[in-house]
PyMOL commands that place a pseudoatom at each C-alpha (Angstrom):
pseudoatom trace, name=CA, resn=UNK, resi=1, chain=A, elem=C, hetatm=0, pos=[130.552, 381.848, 225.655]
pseudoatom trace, name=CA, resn=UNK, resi=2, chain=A, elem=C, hetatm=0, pos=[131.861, 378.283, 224.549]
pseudoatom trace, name=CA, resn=UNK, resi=3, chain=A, elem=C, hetatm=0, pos=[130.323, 376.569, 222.026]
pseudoatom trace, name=CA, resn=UNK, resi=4, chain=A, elem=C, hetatm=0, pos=[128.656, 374.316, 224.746]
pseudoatom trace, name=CA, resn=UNK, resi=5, chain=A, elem=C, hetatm=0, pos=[126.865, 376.582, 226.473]
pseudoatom trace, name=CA, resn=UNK, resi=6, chain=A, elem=C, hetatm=0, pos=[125.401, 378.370, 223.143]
pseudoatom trace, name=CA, resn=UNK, resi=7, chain=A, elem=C, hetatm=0, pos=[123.670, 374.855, 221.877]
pseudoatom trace, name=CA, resn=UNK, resi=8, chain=A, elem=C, hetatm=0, pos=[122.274, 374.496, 225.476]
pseudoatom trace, name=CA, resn=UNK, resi=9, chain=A, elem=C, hetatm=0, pos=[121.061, 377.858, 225.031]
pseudoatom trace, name=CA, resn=UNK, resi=10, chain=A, elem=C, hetatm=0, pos=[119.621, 377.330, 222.259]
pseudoatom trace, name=CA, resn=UNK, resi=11, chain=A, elem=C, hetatm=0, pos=[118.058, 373.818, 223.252]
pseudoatom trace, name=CA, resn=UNK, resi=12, chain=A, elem=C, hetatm=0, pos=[116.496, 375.592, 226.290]
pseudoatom trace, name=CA, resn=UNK, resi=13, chain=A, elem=C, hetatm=0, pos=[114.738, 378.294, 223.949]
pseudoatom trace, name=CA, resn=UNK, resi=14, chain=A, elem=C, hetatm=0, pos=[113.384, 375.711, 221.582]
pseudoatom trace, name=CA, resn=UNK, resi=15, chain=A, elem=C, hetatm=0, pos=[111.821, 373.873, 224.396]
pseudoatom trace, name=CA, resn=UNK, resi=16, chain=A, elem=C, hetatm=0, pos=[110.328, 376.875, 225.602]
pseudoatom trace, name=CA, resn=UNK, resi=17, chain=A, elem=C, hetatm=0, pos=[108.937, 377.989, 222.516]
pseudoatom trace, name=CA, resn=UNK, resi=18, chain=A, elem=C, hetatm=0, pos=[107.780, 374.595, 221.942]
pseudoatom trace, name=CA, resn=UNK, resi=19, chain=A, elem=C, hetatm=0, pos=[105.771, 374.456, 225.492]
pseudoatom trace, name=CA, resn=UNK, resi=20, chain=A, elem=C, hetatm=0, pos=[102.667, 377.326, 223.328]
pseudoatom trace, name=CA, resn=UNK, resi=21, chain=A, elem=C, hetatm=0, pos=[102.620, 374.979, 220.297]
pseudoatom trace, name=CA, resn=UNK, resi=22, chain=A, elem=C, hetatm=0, pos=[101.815, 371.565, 222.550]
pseudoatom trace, name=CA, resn=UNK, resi=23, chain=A, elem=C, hetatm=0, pos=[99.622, 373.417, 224.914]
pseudoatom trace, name=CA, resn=UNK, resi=24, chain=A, elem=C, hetatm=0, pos=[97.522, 374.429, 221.983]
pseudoatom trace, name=CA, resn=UNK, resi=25, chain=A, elem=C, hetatm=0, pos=[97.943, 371.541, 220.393]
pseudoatom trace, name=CA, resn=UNK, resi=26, chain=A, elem=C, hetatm=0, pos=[96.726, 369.339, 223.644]
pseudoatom trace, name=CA, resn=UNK, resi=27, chain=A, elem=C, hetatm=0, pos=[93.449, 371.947, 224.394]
pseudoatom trace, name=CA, resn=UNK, resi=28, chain=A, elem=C, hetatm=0, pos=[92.557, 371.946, 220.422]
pseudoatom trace, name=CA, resn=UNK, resi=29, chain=A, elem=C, hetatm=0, pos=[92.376, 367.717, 220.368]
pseudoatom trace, name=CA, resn=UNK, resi=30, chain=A, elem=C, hetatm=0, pos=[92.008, 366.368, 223.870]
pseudoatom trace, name=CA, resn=UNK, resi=31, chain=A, elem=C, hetatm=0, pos=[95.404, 364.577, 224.123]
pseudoatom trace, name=CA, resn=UNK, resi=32, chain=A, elem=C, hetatm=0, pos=[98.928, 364.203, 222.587]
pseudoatom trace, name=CA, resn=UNK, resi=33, chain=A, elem=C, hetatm=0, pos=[99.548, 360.860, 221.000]
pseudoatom trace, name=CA, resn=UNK, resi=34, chain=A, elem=C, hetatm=0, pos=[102.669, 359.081, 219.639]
pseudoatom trace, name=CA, resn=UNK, resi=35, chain=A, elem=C, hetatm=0, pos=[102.909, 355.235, 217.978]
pseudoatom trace, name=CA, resn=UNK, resi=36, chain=A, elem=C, hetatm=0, pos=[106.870, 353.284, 216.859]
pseudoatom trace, name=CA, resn=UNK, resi=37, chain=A, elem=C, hetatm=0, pos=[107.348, 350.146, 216.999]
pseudoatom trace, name=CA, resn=UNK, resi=38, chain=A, elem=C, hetatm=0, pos=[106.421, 347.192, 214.564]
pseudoatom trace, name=CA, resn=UNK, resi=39, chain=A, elem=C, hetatm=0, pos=[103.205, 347.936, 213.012]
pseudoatom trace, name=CA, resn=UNK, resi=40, chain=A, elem=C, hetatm=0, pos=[102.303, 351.181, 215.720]
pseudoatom trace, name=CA, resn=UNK, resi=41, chain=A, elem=C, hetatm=0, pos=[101.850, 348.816, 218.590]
pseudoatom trace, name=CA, resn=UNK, resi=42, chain=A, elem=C, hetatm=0, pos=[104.210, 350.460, 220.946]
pseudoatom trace, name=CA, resn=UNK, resi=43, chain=A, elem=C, hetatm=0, pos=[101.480, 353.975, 221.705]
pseudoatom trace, name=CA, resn=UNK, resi=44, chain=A, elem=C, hetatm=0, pos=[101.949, 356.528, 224.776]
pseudoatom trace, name=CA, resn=UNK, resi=45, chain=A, elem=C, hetatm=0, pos=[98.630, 358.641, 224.725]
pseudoatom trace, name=CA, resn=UNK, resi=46, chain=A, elem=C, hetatm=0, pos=[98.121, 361.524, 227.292]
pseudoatom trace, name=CA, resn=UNK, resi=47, chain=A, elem=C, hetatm=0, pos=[94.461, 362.827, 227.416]
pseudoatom trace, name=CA, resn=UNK, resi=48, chain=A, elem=C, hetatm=0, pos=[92.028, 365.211, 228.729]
pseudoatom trace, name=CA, resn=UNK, resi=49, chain=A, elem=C, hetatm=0, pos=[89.337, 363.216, 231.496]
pseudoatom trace, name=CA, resn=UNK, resi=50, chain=A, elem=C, hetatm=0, pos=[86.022, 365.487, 231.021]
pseudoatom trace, name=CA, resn=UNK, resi=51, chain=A, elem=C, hetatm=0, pos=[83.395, 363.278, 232.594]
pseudoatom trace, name=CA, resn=UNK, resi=52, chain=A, elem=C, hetatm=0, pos=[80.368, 363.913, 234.579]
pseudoatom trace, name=CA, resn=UNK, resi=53, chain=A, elem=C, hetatm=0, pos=[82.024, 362.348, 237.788]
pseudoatom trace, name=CA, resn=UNK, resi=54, chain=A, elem=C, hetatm=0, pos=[85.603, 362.792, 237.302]
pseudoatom trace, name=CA, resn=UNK, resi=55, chain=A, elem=C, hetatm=0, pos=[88.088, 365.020, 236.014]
pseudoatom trace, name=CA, resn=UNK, resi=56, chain=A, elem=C, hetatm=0, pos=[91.775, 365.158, 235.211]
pseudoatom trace, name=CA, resn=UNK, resi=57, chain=A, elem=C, hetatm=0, pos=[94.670, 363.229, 233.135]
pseudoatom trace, name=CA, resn=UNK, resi=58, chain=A, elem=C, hetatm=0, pos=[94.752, 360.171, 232.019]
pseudoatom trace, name=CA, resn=UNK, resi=59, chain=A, elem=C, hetatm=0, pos=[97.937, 358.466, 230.492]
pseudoatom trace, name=CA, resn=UNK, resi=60, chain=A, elem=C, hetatm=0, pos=[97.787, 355.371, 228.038]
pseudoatom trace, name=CA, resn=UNK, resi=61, chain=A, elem=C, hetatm=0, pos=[101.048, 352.856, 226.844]
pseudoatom trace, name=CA, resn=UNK, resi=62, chain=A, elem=C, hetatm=0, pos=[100.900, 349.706, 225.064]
pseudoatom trace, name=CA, resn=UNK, resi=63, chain=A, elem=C, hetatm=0, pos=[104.461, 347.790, 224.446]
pseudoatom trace, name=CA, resn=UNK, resi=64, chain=A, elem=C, hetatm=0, pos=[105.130, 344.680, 223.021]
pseudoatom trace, name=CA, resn=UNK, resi=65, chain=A, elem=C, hetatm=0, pos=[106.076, 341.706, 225.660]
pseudoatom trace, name=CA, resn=UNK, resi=66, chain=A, elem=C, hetatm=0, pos=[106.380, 338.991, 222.931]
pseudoatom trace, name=CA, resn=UNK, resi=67, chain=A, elem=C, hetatm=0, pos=[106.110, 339.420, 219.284]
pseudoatom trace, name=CA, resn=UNK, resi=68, chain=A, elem=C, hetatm=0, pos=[106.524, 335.669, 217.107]
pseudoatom trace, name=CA, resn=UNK, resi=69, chain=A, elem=C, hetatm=0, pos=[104.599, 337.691, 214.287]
pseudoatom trace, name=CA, resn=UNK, resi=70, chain=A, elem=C, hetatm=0, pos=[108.459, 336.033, 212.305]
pseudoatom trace, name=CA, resn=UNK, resi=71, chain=A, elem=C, hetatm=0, pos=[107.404, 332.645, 212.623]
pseudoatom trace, name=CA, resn=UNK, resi=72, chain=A, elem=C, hetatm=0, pos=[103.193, 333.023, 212.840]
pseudoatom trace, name=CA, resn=UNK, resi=73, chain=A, elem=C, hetatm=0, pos=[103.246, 332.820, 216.004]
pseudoatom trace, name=CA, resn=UNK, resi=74, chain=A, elem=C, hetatm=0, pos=[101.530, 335.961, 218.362]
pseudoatom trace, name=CA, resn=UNK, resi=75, chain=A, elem=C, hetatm=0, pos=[102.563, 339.126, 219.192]
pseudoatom trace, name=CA, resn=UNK, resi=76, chain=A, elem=C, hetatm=0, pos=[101.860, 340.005, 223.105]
pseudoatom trace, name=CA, resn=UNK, resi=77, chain=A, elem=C, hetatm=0, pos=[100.892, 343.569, 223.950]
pseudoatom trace, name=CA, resn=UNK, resi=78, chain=A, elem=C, hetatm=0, pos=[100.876, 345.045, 227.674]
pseudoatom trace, name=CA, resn=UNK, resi=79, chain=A, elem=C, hetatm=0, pos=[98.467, 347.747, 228.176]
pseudoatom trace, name=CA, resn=UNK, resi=80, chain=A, elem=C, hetatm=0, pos=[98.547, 350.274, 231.418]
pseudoatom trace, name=CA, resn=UNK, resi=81, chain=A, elem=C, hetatm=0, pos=[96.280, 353.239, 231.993]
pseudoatom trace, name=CA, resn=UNK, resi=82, chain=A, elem=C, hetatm=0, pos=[96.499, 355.221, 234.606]
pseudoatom trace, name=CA, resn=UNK, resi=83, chain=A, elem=C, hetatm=0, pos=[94.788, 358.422, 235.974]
pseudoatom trace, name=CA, resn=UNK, resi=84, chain=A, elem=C, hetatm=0, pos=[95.623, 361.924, 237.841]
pseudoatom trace, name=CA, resn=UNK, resi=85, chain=A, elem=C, hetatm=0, pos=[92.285, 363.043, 238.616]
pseudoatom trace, name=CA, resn=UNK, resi=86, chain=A, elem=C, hetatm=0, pos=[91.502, 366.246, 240.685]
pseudoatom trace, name=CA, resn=UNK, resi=87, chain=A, elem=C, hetatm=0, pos=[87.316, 365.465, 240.656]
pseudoatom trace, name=CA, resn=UNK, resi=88, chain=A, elem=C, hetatm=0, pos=[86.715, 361.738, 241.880]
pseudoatom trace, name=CA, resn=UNK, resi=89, chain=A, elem=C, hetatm=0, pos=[83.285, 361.410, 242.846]
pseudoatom trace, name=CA, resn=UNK, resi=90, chain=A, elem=C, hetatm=0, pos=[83.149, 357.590, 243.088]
pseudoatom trace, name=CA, resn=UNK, resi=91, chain=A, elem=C, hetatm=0, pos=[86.438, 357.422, 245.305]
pseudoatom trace, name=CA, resn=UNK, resi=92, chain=A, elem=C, hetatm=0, pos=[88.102, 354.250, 243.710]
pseudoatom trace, name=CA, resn=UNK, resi=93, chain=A, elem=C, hetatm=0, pos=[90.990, 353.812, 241.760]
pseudoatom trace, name=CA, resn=UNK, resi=94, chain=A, elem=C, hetatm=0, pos=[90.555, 353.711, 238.063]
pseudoatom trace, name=CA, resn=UNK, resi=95, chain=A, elem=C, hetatm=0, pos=[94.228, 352.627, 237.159]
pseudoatom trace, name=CA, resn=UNK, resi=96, chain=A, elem=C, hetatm=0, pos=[94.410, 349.389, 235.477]
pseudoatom trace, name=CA, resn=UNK, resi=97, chain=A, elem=C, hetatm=0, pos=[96.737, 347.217, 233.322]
pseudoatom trace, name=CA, resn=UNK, resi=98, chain=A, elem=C, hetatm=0, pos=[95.742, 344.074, 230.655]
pseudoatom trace, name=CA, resn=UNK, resi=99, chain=A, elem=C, hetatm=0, pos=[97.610, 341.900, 228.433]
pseudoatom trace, name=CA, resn=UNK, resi=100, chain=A, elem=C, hetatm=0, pos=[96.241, 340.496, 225.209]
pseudoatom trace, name=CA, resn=UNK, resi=101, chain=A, elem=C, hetatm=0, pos=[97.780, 337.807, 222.480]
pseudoatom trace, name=CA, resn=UNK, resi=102, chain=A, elem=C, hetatm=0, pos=[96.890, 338.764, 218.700]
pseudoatom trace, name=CA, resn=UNK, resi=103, chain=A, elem=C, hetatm=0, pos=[98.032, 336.574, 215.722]
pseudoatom trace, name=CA, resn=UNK, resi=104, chain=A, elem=C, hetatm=0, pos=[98.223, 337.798, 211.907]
pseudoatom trace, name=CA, resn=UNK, resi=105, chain=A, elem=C, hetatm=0, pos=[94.779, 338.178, 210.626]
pseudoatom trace, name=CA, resn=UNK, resi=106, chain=A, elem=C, hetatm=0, pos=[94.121, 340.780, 213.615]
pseudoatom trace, name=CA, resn=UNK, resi=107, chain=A, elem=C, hetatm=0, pos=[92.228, 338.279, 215.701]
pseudoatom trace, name=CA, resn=UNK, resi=108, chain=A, elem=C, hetatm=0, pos=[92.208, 337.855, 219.334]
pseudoatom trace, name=CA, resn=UNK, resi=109, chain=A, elem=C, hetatm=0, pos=[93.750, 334.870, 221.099]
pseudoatom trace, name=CA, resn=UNK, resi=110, chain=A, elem=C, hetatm=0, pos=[92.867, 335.923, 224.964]
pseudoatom trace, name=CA, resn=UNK, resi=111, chain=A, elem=C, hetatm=0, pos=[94.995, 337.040, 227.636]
pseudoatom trace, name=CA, resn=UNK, resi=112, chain=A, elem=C, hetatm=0, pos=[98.798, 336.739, 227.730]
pseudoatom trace, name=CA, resn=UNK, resi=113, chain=A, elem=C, hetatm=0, pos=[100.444, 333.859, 228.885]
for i in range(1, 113): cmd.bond("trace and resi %d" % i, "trace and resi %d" % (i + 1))
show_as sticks, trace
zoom trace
């Protein structure tokens, strides 16, 4: 065996000991979540969809499209959400996307240019 092929073994086992740990992990909360980015804007979110008329996966992001926060200007953030549901009762499709300005002080200032 080369030393190549032992650290992909070894990669490959973590990964599959890992796959328990997130499973459990996912059931016990309802989703797996990770922020980066300048102050946690940048979020991937995958959760659990348990409602009366739909079930299934849902996955969140947010990036940052334009961040003047440097020179108080606003910081731009993208947002998608979109759905893999296997129970649909009302038929349409829930995937959407937004874009929203923020300054500083945490307030608002509409959609994105």
């Amino acid at each position: 065996m080369t030393p190549a092929s032992c650290a992909l073994g070894c990669g490959l086992w973590l990964i599959i000991m890992l796959i328990p740990a997130v499973a459990f992990t996912f059931a016990a909360q309802g989703e797996l979540k990770w922020t980066r980015g300048p102050n946690d804007l940048v979020e991937d979110r995958l959760f659990l969809v348990n409602e009366a008329r739909a079930s299934g996966l849902g996955y969140f992001s947010s990036r940052v499209t334009r961040d003047e926060s440097g020179a108080g200007g606003p910081v731009c953030v993208q947002t998608s959400v979109a759905y893999w549901l296997w129970r649909n009762e009302e038929g349409s499709d829930q995937n959407t996307r937004y874009c929203q300005c923020y300054i500083s002080n945490g307030s608002v200032l509409g959609d994105c240019p």
